[in-house]
BAKOLPA-998594 format. One record per residue: residue number from 1; x, y, z of N, C-alpha, C in turn; residue in one letter. Coordinates in nm, 3 decimals. Layout:
N
<atom num="NUM" n_X="X" n_Y="Y" n_Z="Z" ca_X="X" ca_Y="Y" ca_Z="Z" c_X="X" c_Y="Y" c_Z="Z" residuo="A"/>
...
***
This chain:
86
<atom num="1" n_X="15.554" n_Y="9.138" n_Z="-1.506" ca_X="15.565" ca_Y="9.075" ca_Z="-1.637" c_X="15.432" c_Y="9.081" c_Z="-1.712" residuo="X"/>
<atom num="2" n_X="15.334" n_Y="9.044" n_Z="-1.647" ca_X="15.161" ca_Y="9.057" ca_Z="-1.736" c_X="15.160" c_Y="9.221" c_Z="-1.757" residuo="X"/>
<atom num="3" n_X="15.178" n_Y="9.328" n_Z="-1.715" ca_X="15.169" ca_Y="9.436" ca_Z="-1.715" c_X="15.245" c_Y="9.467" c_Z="-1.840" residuo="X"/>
<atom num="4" n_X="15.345" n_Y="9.430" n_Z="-1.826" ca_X="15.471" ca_Y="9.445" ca_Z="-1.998" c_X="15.387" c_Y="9.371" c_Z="-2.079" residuo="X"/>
<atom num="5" n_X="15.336" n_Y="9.266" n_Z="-2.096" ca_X="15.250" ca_Y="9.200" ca_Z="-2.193" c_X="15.141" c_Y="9.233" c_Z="-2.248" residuo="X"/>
<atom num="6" n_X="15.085" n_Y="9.289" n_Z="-2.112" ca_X="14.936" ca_Y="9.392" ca_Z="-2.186" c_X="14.991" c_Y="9.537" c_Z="-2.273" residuo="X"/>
<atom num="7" n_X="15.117" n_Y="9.560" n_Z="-2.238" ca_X="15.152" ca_Y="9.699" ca_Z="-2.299" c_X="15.178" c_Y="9.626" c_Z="-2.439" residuo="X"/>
<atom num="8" n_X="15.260" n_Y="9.527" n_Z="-2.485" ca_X="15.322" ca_Y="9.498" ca_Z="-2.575" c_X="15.195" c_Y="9.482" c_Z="-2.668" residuo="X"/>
<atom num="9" n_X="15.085" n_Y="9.416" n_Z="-2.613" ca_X="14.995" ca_Y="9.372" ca_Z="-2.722" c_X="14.930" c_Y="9.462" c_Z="-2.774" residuo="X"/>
<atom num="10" n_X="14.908" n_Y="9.575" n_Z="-2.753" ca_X="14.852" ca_Y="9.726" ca_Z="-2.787" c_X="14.949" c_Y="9.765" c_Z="-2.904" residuo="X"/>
<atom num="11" n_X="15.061" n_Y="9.695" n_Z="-2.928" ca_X="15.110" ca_Y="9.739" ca_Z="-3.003" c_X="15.113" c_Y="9.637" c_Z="-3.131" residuo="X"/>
<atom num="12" n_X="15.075" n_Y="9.537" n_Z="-3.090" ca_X="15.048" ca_Y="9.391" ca_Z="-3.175" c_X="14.980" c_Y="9.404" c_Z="-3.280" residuo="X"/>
<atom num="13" n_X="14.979" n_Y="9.382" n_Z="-3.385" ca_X="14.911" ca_Y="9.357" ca_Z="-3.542" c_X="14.845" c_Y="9.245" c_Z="-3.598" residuo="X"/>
<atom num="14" n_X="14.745" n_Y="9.241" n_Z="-3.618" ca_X="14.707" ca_Y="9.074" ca_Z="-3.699" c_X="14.684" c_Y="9.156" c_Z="-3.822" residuo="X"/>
<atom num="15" n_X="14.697" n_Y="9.085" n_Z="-3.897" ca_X="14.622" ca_Y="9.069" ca_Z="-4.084" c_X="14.512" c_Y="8.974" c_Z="-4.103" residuo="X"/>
<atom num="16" n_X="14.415" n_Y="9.071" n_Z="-4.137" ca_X="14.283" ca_Y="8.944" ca_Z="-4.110" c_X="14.199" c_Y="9.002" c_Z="-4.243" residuo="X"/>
<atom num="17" n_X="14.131" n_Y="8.878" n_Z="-4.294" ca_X="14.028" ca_Y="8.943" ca_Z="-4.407" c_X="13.899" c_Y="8.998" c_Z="-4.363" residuo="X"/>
<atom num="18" n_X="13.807" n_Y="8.995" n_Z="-4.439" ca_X="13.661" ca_Y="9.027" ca_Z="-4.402" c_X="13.628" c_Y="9.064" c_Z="-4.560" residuo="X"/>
<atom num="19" n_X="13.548" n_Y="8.888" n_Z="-4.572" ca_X="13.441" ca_Y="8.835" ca_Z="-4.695" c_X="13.321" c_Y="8.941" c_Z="-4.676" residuo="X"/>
<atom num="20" n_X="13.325" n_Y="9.009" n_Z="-4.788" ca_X="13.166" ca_Y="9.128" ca_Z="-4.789" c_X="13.096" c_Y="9.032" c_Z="-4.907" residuo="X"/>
<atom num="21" n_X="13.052" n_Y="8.923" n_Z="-4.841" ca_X="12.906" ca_Y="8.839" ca_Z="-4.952" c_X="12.834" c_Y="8.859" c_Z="-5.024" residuo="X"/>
<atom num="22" n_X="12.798" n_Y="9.012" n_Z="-5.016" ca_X="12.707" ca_Y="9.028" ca_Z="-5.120" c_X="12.767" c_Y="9.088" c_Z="-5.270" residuo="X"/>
<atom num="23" n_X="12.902" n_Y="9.131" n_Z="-5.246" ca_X="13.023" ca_Y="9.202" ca_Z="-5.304" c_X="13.058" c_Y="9.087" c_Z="-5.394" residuo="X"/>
<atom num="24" n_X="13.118" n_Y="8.976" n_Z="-5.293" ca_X="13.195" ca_Y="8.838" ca_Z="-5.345" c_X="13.349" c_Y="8.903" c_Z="-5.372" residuo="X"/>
<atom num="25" n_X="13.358" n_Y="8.963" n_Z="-5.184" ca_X="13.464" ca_Y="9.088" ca_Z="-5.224" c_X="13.557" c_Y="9.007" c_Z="-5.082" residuo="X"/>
<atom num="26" n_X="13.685" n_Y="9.002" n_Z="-5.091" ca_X="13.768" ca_Y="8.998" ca_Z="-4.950" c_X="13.890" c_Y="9.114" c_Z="-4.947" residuo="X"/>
<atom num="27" n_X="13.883" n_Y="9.153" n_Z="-4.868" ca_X="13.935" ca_Y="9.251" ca_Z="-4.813" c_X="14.040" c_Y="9.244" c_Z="-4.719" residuo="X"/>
<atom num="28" n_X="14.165" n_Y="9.313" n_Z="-4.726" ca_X="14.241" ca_Y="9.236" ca_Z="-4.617" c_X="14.239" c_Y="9.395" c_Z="-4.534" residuo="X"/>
<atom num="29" n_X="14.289" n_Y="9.402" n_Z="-4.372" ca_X="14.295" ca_Y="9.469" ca_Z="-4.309" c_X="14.374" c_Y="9.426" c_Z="-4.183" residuo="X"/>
<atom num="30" n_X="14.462" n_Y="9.561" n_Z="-4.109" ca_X="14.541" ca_Y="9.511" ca_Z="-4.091" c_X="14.456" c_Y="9.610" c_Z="-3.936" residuo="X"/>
<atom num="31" n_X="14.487" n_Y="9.530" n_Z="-3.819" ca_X="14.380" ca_Y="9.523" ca_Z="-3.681" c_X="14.456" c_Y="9.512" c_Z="-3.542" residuo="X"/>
<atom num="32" n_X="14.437" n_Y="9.557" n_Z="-3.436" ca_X="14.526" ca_Y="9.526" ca_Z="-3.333" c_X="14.398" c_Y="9.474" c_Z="-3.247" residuo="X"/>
<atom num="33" n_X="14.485" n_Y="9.395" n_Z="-3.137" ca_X="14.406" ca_Y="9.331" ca_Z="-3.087" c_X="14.288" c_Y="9.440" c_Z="-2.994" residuo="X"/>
<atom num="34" n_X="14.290" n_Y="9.581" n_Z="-2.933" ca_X="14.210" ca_Y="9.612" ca_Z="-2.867" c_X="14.151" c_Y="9.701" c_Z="-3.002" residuo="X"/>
<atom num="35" n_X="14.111" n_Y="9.683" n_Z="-3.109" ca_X="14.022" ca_Y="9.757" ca_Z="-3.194" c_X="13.863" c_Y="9.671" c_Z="-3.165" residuo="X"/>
<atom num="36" n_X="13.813" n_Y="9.745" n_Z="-3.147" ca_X="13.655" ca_Y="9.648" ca_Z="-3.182" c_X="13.590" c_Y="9.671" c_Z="-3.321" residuo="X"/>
<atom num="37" n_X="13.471" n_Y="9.625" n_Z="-3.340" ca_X="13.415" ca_Y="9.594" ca_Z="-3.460" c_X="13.365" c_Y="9.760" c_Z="-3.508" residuo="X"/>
<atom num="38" n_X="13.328" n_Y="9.847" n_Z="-3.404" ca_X="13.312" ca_Y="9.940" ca_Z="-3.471" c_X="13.441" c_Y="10.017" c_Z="-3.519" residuo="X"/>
<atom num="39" n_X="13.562" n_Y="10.004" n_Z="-3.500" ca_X="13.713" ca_Y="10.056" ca_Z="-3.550" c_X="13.734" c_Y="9.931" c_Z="-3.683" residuo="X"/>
<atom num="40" n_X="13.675" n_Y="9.841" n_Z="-3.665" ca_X="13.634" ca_Y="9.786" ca_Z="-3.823" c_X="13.577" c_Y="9.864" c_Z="-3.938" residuo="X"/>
<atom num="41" n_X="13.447" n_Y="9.841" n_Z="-3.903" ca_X="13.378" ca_Y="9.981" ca_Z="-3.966" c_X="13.483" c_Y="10.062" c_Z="-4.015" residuo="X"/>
<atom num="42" n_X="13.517" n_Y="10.162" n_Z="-3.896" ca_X="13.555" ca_Y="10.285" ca_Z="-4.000" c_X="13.645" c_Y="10.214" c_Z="-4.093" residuo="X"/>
<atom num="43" n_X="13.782" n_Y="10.147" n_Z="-4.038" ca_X="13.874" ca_Y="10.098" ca_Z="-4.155" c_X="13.817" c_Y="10.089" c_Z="-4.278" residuo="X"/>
<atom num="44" n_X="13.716" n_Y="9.996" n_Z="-4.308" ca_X="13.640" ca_Y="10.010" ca_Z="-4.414" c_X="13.580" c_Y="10.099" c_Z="-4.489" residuo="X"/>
<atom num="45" n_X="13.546" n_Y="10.231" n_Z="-4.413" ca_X="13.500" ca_Y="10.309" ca_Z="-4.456" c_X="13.595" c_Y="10.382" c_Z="-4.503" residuo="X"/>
<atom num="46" n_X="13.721" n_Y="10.365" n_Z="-4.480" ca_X="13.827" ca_Y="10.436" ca_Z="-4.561" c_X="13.857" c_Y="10.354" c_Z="-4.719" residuo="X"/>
<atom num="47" n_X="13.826" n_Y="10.254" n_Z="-4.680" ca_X="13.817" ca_Y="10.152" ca_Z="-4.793" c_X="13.723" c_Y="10.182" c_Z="-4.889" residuo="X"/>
<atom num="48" n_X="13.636" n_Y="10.267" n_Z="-4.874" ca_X="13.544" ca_Y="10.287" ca_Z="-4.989" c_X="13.408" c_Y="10.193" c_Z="-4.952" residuo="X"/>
<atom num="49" n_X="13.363" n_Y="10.122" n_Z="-4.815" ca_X="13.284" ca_Y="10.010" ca_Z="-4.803" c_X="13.211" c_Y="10.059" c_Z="-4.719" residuo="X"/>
<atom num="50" n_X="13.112" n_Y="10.082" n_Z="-4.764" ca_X="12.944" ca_Y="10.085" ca_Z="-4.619" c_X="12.927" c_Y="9.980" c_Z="-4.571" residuo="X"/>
<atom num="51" n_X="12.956" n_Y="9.944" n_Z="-4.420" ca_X="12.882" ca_Y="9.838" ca_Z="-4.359" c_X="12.820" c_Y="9.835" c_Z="-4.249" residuo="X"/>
<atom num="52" n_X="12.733" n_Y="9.983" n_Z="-4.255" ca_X="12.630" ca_Y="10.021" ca_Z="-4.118" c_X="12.540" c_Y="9.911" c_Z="-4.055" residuo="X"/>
<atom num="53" n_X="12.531" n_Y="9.858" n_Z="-4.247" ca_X="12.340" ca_Y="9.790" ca_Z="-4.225" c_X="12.425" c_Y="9.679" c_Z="-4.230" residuo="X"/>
<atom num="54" n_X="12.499" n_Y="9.630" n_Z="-4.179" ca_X="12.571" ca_Y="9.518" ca_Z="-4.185" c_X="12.614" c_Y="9.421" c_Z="-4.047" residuo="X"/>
<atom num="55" n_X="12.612" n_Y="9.309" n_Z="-4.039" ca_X="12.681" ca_Y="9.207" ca_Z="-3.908" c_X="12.814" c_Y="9.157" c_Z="-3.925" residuo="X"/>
<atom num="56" n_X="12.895" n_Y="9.179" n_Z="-3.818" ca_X="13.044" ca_Y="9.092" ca_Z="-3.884" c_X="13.018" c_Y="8.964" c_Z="-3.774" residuo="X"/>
<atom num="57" n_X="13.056" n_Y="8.824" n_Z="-3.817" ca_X="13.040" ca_Y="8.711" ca_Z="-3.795" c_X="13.185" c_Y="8.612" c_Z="-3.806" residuo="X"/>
<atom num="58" n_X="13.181" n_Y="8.575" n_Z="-3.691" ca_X="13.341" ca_Y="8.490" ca_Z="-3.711" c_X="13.333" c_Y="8.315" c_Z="-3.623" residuo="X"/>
<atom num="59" n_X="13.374" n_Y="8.249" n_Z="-3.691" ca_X="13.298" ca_Y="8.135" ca_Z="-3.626" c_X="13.194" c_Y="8.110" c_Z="-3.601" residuo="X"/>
<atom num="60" n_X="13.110" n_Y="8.127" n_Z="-3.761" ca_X="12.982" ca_Y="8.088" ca_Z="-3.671" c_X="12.892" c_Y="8.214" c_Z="-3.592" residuo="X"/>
<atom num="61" n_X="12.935" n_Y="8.269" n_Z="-3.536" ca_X="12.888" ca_Y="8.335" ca_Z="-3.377" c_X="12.902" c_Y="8.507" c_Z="-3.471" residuo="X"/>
<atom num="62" n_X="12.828" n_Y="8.588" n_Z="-3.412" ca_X="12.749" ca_Y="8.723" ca_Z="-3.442" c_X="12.840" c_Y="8.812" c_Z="-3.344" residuo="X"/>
<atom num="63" n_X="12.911" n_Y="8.893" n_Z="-3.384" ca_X="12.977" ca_Y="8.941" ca_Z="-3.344" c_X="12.915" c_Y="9.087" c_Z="-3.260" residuo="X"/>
<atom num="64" n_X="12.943" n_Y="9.174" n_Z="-3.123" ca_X="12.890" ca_Y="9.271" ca_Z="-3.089" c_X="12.972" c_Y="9.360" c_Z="-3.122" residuo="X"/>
<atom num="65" n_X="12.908" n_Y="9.499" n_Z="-3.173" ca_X="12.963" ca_Y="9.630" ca_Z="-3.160" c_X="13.096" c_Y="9.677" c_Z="-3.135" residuo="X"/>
<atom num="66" n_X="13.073" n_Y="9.623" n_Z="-2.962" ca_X="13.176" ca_Y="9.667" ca_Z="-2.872" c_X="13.262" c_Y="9.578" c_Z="-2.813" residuo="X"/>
<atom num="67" n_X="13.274" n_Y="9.478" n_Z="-2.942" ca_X="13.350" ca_Y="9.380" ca_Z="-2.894" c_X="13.488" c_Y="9.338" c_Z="-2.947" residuo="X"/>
<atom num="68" n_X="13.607" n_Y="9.334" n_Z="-2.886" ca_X="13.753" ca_Y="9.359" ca_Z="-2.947" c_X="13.797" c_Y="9.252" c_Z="-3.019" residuo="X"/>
<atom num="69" n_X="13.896" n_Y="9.293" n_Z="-3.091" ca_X="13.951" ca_Y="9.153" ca_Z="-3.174" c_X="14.002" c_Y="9.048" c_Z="-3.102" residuo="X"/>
<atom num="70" n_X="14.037" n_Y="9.121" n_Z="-2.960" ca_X="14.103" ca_Y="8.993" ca_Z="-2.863" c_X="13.999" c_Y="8.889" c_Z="-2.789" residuo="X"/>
<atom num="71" n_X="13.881" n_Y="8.992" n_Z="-2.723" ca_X="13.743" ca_Y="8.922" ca_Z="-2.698" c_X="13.683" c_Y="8.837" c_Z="-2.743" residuo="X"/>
<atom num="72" n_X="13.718" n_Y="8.857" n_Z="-2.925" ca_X="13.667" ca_Y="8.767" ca_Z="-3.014" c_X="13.720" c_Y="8.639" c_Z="-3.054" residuo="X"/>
<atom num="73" n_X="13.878" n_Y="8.649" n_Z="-2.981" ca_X="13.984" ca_Y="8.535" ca_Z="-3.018" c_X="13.990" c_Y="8.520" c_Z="-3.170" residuo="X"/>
<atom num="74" n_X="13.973" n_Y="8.659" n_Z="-3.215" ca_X="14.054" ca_Y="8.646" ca_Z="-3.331" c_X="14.225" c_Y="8.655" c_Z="-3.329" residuo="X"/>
<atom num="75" n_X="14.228" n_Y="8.537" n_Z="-3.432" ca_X="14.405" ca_Y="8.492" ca_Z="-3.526" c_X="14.447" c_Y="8.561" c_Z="-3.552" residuo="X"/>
<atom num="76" n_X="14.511" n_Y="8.641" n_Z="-3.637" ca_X="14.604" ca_Y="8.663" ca_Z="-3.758" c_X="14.618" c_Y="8.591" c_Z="-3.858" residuo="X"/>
<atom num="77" n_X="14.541" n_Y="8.599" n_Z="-3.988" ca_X="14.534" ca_Y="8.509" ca_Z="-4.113" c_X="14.377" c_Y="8.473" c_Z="-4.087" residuo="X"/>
<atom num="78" n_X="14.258" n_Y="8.544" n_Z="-3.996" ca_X="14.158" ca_Y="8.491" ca_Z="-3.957" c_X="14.029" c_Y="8.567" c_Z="-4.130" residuo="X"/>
<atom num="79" n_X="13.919" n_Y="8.515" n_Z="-4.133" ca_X="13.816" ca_Y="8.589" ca_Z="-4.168" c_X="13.720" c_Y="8.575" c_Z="-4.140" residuo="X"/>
<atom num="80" n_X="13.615" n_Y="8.715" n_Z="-4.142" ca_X="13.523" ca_Y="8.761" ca_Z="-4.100" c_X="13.449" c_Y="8.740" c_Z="-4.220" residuo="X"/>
<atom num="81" n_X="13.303" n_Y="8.723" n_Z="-4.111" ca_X="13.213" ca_Y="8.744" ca_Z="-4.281" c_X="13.162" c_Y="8.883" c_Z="-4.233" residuo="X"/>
<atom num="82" n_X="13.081" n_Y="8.958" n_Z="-4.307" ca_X="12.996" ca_Y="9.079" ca_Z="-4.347" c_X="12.910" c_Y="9.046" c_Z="-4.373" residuo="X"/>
<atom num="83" n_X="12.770" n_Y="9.025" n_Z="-4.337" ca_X="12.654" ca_Y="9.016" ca_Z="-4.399" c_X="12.554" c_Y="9.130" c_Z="-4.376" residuo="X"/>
<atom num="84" n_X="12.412" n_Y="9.152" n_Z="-4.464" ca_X="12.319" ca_Y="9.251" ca_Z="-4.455" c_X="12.224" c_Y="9.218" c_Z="-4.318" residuo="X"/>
<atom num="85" n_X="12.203" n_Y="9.296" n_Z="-4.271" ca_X="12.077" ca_Y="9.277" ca_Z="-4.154" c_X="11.928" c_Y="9.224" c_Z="-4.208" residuo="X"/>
<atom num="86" n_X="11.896" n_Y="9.198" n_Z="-4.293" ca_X="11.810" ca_Y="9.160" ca_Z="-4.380" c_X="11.717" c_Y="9.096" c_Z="-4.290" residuo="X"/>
***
C-alpha cells in the first residue's frame, strides 16, 4: 500500500504562488510534490522570470537548491517568497 502511495504522489499537483518582491509580482505555478526549487527556477524561466541571483523562502525558513516541494511541506494554495541575494 505505501509503495502505491509513493507512485500516486508523483503524479500529484499543488497550485502554489511565488511573491517576486522586488516585482510586487505573484505568480501562480502549478508543482508536484518531487520537483525541487531548482525545477522552480526553470518553470519560471519559461515565465519570462530570472531568479538565479535569487532565494525562495517559505515559512520563514531559506529554502535549499535541492530541496523538494514535499521536503519543504509545502500545501497546495501555499506561497513562496523570491528574494535578491543582496
Amino acid at each position: 500500500m505505501e509503495t502505491l502511495r509513493r507512485s500516486l504522489s508523483r503524479w500529484k499537483k499543488y497550485h502554489i504562488k511565488v511573491h517576486l518582491a522586488e516585482e510586487d509580482l505573484l505568480l501562480p505555478l502549478t508543482v508536484r510534490p518531487t520537483d525541487n526549487m531548482m525545477d522552480l527556477r526553470a518553470l519560471l524561466v519559461r515565465e519570462g522570470i530570472t531568479s538565479w541571483k535569487k532565494t525562495f523562502y517559505y515559512n520563514a525558513r531559506q529554502l535549499a537548491e535541492d530541496e523538494t516541494v514535499k521536503e519543504a511541506q509545502i500545501q497546495n494554495g501555499s506561497v513562496l517568497l523570491l528574494l535578491s541575494d543582496n
